[in-house]
Backbone as JSON Lines, residues from 0, in Angstrom:
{"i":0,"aa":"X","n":[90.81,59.62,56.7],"ca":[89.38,59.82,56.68],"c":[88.69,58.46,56.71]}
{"i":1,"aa":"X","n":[88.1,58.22,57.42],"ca":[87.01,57.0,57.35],"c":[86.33,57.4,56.85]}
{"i":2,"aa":"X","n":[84.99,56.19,56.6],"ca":[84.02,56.34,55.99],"c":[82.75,56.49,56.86]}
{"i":3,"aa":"X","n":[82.77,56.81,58.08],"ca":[81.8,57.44,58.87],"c":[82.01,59.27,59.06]}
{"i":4,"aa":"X","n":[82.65,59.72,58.11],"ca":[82.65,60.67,58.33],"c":[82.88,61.49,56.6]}
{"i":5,"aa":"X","n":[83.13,62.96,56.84],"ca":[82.4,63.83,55.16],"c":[83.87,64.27,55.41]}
{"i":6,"aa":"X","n":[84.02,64.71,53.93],"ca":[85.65,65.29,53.95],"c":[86.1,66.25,54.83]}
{"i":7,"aa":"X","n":[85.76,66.89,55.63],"ca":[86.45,67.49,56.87],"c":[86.51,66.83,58.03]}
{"i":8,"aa":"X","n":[86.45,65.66,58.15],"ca":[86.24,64.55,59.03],"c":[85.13,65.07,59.92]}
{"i":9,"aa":"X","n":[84.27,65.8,59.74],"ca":[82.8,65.55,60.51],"c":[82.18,64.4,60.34]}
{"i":10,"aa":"X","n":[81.28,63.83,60.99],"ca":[80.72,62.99,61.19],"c":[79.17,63.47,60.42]}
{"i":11,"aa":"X","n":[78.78,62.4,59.4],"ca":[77.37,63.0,58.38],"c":[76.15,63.02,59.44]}
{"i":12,"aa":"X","n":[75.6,64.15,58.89],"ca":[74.37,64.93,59.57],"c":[73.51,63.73,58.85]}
{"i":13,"aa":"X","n":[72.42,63.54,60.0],"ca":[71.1,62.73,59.84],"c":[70.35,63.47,58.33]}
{"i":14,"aa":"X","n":[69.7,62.54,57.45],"ca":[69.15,62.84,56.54],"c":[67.29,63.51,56.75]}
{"i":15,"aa":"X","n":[67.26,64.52,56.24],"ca":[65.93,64.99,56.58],"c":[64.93,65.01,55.15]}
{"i":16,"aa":"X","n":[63.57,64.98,55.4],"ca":[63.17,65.35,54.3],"c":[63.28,66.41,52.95]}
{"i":17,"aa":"X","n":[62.28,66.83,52.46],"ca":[62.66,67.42,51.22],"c":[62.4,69.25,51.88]}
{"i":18,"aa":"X","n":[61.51,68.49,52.41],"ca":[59.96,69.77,52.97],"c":[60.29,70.02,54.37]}
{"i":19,"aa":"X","n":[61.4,69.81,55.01],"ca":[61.61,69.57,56.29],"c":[62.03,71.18,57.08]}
{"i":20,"aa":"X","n":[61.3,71.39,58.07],"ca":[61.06,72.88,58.68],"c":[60.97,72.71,60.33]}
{"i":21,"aa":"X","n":[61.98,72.75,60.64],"ca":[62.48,72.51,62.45],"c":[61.2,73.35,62.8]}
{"i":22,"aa":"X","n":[60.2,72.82,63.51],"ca":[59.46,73.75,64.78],"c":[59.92,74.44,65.75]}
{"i":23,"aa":"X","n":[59.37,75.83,65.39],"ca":[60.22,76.62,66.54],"c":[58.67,77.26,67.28]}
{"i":24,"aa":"X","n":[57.78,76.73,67.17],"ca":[56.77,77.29,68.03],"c":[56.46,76.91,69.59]}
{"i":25,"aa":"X","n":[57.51,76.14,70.17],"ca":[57.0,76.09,71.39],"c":[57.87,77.47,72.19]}
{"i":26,"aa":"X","n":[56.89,77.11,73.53],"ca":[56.91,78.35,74.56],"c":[58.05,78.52,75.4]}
{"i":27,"aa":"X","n":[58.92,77.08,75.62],"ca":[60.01,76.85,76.48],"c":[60.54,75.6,75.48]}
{"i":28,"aa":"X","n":[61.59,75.18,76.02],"ca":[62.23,74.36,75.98],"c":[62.44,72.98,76.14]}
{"i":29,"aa":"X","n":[61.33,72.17,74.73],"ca":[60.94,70.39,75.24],"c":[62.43,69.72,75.89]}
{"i":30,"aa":"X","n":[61.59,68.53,76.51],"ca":[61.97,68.44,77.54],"c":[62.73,68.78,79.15]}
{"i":31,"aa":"X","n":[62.25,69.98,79.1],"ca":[62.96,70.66,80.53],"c":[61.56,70.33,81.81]}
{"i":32,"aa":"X","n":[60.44,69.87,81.35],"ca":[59.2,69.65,81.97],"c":[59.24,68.84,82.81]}
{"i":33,"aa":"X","n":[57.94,68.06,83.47],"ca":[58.35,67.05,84.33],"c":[58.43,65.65,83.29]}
{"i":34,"aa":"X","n":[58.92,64.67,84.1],"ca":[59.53,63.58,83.41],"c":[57.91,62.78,82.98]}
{"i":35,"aa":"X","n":[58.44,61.95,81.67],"ca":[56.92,61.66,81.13],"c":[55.74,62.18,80.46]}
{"i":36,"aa":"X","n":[55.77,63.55,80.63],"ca":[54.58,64.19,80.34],"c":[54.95,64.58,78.85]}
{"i":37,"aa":"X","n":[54.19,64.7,77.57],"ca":[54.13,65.34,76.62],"c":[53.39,66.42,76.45]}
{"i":38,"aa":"X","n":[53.59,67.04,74.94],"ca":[52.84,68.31,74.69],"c":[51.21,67.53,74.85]}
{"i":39,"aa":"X","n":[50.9,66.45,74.08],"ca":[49.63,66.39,73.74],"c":[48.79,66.47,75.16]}
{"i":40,"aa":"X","n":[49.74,66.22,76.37],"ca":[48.66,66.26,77.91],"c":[48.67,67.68,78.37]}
{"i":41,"aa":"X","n":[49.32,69.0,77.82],"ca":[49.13,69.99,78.04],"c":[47.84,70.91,78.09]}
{"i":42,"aa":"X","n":[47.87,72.03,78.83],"ca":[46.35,72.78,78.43],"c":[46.67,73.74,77.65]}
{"i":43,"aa":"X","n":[47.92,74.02,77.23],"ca":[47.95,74.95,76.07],"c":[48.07,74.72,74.98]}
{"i":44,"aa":"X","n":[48.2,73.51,74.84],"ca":[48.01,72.95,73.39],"c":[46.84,73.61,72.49]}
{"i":45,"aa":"X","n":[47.04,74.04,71.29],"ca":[45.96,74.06,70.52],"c":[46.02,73.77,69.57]}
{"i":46,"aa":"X","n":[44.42,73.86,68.72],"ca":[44.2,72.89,67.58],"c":[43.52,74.26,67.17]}
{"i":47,"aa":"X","n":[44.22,74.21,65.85],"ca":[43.89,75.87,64.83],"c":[43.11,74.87,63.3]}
{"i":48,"aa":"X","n":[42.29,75.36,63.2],"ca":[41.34,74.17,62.22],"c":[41.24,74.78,61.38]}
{"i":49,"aa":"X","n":[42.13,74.99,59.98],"ca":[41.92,75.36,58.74],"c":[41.68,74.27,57.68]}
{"i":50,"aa":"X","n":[42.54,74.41,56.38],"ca":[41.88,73.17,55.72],"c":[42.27,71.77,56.44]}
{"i":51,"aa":"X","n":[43.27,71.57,57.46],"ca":[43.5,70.43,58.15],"c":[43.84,70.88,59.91]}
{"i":52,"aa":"X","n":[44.2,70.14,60.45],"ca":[44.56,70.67,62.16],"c":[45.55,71.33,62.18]}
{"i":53,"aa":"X","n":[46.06,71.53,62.9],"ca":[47.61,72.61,62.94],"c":[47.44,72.49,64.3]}
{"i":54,"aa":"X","n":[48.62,72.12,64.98],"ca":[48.91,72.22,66.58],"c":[49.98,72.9,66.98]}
{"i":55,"aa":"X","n":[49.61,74.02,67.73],"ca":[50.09,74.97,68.58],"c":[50.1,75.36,69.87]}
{"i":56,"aa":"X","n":[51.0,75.74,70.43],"ca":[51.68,76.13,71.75],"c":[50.88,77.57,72.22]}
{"i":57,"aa":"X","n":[49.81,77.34,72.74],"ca":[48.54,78.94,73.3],"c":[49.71,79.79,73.77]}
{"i":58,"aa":"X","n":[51.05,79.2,74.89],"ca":[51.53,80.73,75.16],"c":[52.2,81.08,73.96]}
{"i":59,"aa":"X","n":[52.61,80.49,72.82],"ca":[53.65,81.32,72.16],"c":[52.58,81.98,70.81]}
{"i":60,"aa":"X","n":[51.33,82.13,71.23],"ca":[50.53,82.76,69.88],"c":[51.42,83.6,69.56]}
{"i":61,"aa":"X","n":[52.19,84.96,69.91],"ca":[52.33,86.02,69.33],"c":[53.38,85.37,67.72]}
{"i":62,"aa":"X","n":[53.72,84.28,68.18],"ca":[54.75,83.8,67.55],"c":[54.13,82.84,66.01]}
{"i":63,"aa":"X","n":[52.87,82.41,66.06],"ca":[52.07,81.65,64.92],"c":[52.11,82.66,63.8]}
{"i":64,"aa":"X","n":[52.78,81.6,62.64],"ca":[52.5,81.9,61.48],"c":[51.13,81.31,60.56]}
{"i":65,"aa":"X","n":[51.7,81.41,59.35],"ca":[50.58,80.28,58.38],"c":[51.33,79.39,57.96]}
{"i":66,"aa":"X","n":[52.79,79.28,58.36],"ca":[53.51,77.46,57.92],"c":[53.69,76.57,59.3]}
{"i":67,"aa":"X","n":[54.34,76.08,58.73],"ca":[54.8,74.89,59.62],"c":[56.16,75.37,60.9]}
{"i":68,"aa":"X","n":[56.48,76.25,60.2],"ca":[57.32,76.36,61.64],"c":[57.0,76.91,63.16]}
{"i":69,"aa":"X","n":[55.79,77.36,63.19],"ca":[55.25,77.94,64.27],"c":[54.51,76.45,64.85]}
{"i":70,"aa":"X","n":[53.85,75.54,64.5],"ca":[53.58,74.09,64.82],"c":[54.35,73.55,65.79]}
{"i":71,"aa":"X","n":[54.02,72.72,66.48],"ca":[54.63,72.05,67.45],"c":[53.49,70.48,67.56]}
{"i":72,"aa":"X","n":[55.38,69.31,67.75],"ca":[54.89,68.09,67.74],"c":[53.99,67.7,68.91]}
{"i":73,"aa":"X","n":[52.71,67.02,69.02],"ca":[52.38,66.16,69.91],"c":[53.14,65.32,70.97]}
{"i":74,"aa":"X","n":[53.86,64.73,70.3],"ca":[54.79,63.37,71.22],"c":[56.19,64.27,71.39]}
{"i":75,"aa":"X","n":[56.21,65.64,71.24],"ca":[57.56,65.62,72.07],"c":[57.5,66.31,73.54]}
{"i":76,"aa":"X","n":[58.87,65.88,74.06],"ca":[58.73,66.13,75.73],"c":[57.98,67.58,75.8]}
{"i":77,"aa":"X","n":[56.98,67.48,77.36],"ca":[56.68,68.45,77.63],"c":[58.04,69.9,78.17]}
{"i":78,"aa":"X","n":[57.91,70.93,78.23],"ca":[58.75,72.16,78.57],"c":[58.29,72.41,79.8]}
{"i":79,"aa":"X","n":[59.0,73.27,80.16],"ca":[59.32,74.03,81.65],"c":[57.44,74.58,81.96]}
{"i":80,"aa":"X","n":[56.84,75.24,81.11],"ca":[55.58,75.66,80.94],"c":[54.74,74.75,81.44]}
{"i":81,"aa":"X","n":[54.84,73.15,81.31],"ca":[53.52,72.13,80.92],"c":[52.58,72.61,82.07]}
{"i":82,"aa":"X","n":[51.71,72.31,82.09],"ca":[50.44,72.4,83.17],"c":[49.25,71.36,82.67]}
{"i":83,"aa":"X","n":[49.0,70.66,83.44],"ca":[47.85,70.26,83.21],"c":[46.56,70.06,83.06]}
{"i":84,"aa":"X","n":[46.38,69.81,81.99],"ca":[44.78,70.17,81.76],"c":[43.6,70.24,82.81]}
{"i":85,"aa":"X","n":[42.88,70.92,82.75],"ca":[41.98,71.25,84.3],"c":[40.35,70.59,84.1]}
C-alpha cells in the first residue's frame, strides 16, 4: 500500500465541503456544448430571486427544488442545449 492511496488501494477521493450538494439541475450534459461557451452566456439561464439569487437551467424547471441541488454553476461548460442569448 502506498501512501497515495486508502486501505483498499484506491486512490483518496478529493475533499469536499461540509454542506457540499453535487448540482443536478442542468438540462443536458456540461460540457457536450460548443467549445468555450458557458452556462452564464446561455438564454436559459435563470435568476430565481428569493432571499438571495439562485441560478437555474429554464429547460429543466420541472426539475427545481427549494435547495441547492436543482442550481446550476455559472462558469461551468455550456451542454448540448446552449443557445444564445437573442
Amino acid at each position: 500500500m502506498t501512501e497515495q492511496s486508502d486501505l483498499f488501494g484506491a486512490p483518496p477521493q478529493p475533499l469536499r465541503g461540509r454542506h457540499y450538494v453535487r448540482p443536478r439541475g442542468y438540462a443536458g450534459t456540461p460540457g457536450r456544448g460548443p467549445a468555450g461557451a458557458a452556462c452564464r452566456t446561455c438564454r436559459h439561464l435563470a435568476r430565481v430571486e428569493c432571499a438571495k439569487t439562485y441560478l437555474k437551467c429554464g429547460l429543466a424547471r420541472e426539475r427545481w427544488t427549494g435547495g441547492r441541488a436543482s442550481d446550476v454553476l455559472a462558469g461551468s461548460p455550456a451542454c448540448q442545449f446552449w443557445e444564445a442569448p437573442s
